[in-house]
C-alpha positions in Angstrom: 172.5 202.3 174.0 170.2 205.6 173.3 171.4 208.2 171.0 169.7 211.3 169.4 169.3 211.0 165.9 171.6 212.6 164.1 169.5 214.0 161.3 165.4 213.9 162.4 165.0 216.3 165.4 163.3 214.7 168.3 164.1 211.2 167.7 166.1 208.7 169.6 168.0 205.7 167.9 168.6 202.6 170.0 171.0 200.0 170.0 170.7 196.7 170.9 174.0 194.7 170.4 173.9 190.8 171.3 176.3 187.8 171.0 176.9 186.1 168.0 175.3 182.8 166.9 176.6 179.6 168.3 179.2 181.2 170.3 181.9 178.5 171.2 181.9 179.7 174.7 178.6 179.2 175.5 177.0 175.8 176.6 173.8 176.5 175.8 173.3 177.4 172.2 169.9 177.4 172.0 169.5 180.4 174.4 171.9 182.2 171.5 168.4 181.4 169.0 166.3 183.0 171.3 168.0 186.3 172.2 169.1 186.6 168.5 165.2 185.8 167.6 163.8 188.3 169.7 166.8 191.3 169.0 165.2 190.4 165.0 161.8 191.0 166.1 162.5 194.1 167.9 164.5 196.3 165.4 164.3 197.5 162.2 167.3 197.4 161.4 169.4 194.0 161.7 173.4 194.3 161.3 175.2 191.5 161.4 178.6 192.1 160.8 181.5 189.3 160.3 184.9 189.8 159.4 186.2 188.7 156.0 183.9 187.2 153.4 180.2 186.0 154.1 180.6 182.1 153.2 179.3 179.1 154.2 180.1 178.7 158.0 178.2 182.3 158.2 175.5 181.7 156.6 174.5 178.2 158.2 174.1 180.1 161.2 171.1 181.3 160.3 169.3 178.2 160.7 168.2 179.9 163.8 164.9 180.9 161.7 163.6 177.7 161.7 162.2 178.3 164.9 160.6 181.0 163.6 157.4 179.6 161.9 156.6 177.2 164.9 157.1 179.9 168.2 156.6 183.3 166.5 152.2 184.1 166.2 150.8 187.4 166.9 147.3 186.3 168.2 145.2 183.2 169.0 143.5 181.7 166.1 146.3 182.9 163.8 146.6 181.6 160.2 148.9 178.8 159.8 150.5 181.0 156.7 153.2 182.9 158.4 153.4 185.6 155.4 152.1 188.2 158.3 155.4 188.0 159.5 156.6 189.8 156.6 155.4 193.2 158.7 157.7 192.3 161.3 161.3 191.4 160.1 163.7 193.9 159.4 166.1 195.0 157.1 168.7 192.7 157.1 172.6 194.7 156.7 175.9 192.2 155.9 178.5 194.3 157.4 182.1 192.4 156.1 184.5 194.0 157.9 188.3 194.1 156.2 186.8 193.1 153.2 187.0 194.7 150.2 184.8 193.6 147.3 186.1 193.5 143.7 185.4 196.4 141.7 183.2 195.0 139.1 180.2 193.5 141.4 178.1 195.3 143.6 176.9 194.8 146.9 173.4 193.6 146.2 174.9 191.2 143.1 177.4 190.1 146.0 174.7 188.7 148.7 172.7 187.8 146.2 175.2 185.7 144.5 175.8 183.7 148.4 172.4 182.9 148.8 172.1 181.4 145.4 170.5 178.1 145.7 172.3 174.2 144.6 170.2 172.3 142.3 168.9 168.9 143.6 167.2 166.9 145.8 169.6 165.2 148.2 170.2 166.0 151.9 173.1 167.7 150.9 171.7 169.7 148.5 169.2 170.7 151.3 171.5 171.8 153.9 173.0 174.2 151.7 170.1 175.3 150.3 167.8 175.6 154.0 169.5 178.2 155.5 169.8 180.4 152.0 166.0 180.0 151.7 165.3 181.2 155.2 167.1 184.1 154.9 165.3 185.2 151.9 162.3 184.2 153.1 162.2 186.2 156.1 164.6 189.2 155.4 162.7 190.5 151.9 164.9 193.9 152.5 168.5 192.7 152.5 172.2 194.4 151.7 175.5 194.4 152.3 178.5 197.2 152.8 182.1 195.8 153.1 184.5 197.7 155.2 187.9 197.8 154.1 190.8 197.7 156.9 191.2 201.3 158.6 194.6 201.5 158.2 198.0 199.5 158.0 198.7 198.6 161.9 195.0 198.0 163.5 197.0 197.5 166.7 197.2 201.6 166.4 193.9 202.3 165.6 192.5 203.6 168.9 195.2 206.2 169.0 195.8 207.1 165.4 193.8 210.4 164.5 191.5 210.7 162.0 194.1 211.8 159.0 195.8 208.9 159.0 193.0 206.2 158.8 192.5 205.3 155.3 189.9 207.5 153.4 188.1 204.4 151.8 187.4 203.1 155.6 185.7 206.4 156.3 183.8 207.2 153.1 182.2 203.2 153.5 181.6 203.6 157.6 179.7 206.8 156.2 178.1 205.2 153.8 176.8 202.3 156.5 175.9 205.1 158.7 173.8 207.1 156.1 171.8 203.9 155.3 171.4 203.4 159.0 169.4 206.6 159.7 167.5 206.9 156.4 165.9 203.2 157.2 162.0 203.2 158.7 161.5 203.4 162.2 159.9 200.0 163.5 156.3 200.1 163.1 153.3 198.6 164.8 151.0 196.5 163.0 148.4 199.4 162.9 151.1 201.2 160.5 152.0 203.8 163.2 156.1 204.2 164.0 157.2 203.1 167.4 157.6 205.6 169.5 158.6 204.2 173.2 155.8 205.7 174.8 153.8 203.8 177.4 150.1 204.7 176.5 
């Protein structure tokens, strides 16, 4: 979906919206790695949005990014170091939806806090740690906005008008939107913004 940008005159947003990771419909979950891989490449912007808290379940989905390293170069004769990768991967945006966090912690000390490593050495240790380092790994720009519920009966929601959805619903989808279009465009390697053109 294409949509003027709502505050820099001349400039298109697009959005790319795919499945979720390891959706339990699908039979092959690898082709879920693949599409989410290359959606990650392509923007600058990654949202991935879950209902509730961001816990455990969530987060070992993003083990996806171990094929990262091993299927991801830009040329022939690249260096075995994968730091260059840094230049492609976007911001990464936790989008908890019906969640509200408690008033004394932030956002960032919030995500931050979930990818905190275990201390150890055994296999269990590393399983809960893998994921956690990947994601900090790849997405170096990372945050999170948590959307409260938009009113009392959801089941209403698509006709209810605008005065009756909660306030704090708006003001935080504002908030998430305001983010959105202040982010970087997606740039190519020689610095310059993408711009869609074809020469």
């Amino acid at each position: 979906m294409c949509r003027p940008h709502p505050t820099q005159e001349g400039k298109v947003i697009v959005f790319l919206d795919t499945e979720g990771i390891d959706d339990p419909e699908k039979v092959d979950i690898q082709e879920d790695t693949w599409i989410f891989l290359i959606a990650t490449l392509l923007c600058n912007v990654l949202v991935y949005n879950t209902k509730g808290v961001f816990d455990a379940s969530h987060i070992s989905k993003f083990r996806f990014l171990k094929v990262v390293h091993s299927n991801v170069t830009v040329a022939k004769g690249a260096s075995e170091d994968d730091s260059f990768l840094d230049f492609f991967f976007p911001n990464l945006v936790l989008v908890l939806r019906d969640f509200g966090l408690e008033s004394d912690i932030s956002k960032e000390v919030f995500l931050e806090q979930r990818l905190m490593y275990k201390k150890g050495k055994s296999d269990s240790v590393n399983k809960f740690n893998e994921p956690r380092r990947l994601i900090r790994r790849y997405f170096k720009r990372r945050t999170c906005f948590d959307i409260p519920i938009p009113c009392t009966r959801p089941d209403q929601l698509e006709s209810m008008p605008d005065s009756k959805i909660e306030s704090d619903f708006l003001q935080r989808v504002n908030d998430l939107h305001q983010y959105l279009c202040e982010c970087s465009p997606k740039k190519l390697i020689s610095g310059k913004p993408v711009n869609g053109r074809s020469k």
